[in-house]
C-alpha positions as CSV (number, residue, x, y, z in Angstrom):
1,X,27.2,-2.6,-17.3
2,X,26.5,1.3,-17.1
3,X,25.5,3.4,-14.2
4,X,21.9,2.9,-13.1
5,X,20.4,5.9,-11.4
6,X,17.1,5.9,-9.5
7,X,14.2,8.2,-8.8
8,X,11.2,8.2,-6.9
9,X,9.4,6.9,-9.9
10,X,12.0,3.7,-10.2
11,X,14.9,2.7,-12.1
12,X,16.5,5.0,-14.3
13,X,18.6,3.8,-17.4
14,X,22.0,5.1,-18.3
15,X,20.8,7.2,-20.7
16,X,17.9,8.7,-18.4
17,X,14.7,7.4,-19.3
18,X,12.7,6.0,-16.8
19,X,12.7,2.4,-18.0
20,X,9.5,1.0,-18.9
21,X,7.9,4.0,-19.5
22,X,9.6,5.2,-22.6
23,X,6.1,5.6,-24.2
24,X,5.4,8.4,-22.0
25,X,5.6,12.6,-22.4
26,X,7.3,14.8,-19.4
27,X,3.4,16.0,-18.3
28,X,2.3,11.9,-18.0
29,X,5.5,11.7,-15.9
30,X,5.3,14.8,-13.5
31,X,1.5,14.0,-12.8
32,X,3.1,10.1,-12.0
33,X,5.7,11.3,-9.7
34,X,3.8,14.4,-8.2
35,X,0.5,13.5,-8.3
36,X,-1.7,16.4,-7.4
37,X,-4.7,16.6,-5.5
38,X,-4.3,12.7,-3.6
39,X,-6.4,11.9,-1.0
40,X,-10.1,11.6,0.3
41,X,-12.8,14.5,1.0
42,X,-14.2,13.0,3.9
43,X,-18.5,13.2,3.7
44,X,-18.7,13.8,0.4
45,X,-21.3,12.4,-1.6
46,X,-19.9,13.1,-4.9
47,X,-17.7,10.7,-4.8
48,X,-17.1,7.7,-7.1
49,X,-14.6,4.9,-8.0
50,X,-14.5,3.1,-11.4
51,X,-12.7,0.4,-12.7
52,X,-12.0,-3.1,-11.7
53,X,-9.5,-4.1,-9.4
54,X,-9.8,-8.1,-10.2
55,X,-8.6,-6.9,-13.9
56,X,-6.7,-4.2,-13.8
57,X,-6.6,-0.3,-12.9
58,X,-9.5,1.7,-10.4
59,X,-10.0,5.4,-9.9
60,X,-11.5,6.8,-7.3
61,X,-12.3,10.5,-7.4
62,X,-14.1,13.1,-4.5
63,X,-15.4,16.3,-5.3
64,X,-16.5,19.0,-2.9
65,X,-19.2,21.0,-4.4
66,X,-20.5,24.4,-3.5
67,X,-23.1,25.8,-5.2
68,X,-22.9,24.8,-8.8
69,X,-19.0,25.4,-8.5
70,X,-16.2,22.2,-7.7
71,X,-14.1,24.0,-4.9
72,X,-12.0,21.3,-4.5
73,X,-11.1,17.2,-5.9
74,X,-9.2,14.6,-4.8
75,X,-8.3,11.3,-6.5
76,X,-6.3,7.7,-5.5
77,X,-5.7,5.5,-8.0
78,X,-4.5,1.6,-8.1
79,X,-2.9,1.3,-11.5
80,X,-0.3,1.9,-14.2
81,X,1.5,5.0,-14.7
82,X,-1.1,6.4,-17.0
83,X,-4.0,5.8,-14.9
84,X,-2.5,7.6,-12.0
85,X,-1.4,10.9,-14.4
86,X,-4.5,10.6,-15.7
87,X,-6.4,10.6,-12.1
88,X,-4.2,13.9,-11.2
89,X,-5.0,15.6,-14.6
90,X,-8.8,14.9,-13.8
91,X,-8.4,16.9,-10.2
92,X,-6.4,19.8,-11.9
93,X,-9.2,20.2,-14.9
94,X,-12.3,19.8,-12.9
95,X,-11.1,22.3,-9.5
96,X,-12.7,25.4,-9.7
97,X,-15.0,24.7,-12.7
98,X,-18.7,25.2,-12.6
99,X,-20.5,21.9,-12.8
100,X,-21.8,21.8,-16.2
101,X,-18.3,22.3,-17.4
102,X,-16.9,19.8,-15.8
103,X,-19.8,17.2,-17.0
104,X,-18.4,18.4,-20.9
105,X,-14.7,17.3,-20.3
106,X,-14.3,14.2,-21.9
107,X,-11.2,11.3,-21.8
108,X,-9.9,13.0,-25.0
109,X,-9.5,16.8,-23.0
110,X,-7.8,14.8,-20.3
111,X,-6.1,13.1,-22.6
112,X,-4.7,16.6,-24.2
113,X,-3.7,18.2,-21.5
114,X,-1.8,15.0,-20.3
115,X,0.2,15.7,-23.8
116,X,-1.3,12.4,-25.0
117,X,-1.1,9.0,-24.5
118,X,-0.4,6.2,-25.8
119,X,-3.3,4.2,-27.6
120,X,-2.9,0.9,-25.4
121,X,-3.3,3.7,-22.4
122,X,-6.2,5.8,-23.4
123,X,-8.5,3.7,-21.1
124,X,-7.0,5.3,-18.3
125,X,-8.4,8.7,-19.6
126,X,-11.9,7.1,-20.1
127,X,-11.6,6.0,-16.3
128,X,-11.0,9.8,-16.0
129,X,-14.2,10.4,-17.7
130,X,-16.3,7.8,-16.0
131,X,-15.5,8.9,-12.8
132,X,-16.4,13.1,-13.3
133,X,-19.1,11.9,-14.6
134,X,-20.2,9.0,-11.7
135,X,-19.1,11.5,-9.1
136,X,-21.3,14.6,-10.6
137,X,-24.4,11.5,-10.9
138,X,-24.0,10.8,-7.3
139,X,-23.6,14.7,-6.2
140,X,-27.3,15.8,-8.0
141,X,-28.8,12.0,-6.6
142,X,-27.4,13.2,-2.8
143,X,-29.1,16.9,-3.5
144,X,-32.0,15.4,-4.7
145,X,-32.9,13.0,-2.0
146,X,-32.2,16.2,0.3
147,X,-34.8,18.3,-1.4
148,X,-37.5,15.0,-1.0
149,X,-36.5,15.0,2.3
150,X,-37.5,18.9,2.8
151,X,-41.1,18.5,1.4
């Protein structure tokens, strides 16, 4: 039997593909094993988590908000290798946009920029989607009950 090497994404063949995840591109890897942008942004209200954890993979994304502008994003993810590159990807594309970008990127932009994915995997990019777009709902629904509130 050969050497087996090991990373912090698992166990390594001898010829140095991560095994089980042969199907995958460098980008879906490094956003796997460095995901960016983890965590919670405590009192947000655009926040949102999609998915279903009885059946497979969940997303939960936070945005912070200022003025029409996404200043920052934070994602956790319960799922496959693809769902939690795709969940870091989402955090990268969104930061810093304007709003009404951000509700135009679709599963197939984070899709791209991921390098692609495989066809059995591109419901982890529509989880993606889902959740910009549940967050961004739940962000104009908080600022809209604030302005009732005002009158």
């Amino acid at each position: 039997m050969g050497e087996v090497k090991y990373d912090t994404a698992g166990r390594i063949s001898k010829g140095g593909t991560l095994e089980g995840h042969a199907d995958y591109n460098p980008t879906v890897l490094d956003h796997y094993r460095n995901p960016r942008n983890v965590g919670d942004i405590p009192g947000s209200p655009a926040v949102a988590q999609v998915g279903d954890p009885a059946h497979g993979d969940v997303l939960r994304l936070a945005l912070r908000i200022e003025g029409e502008r996404i200043v920052e994003a934070r994602f956790r993810s319960f799922g496959c290798t693809a769902a939690i590159a795709a969940g870091s990807m989402a955090t990268v594309m969104v930061a810093g946009r304007q709003v009404s970008e951000a509700e135009r990127l679709t599963n197939g932009d984070v899709a791209r920029e991921l390098g692609g994915l495989p066809e059995s995997k591109m419901h982890c990019s529509v989880l993606a989607e889902q959740a910009i777009r549940e967050a961004l709902r739940r962000w104009r629904a908080a600022a809209t009950s604030v302005e009732d509130a005002c009158r």
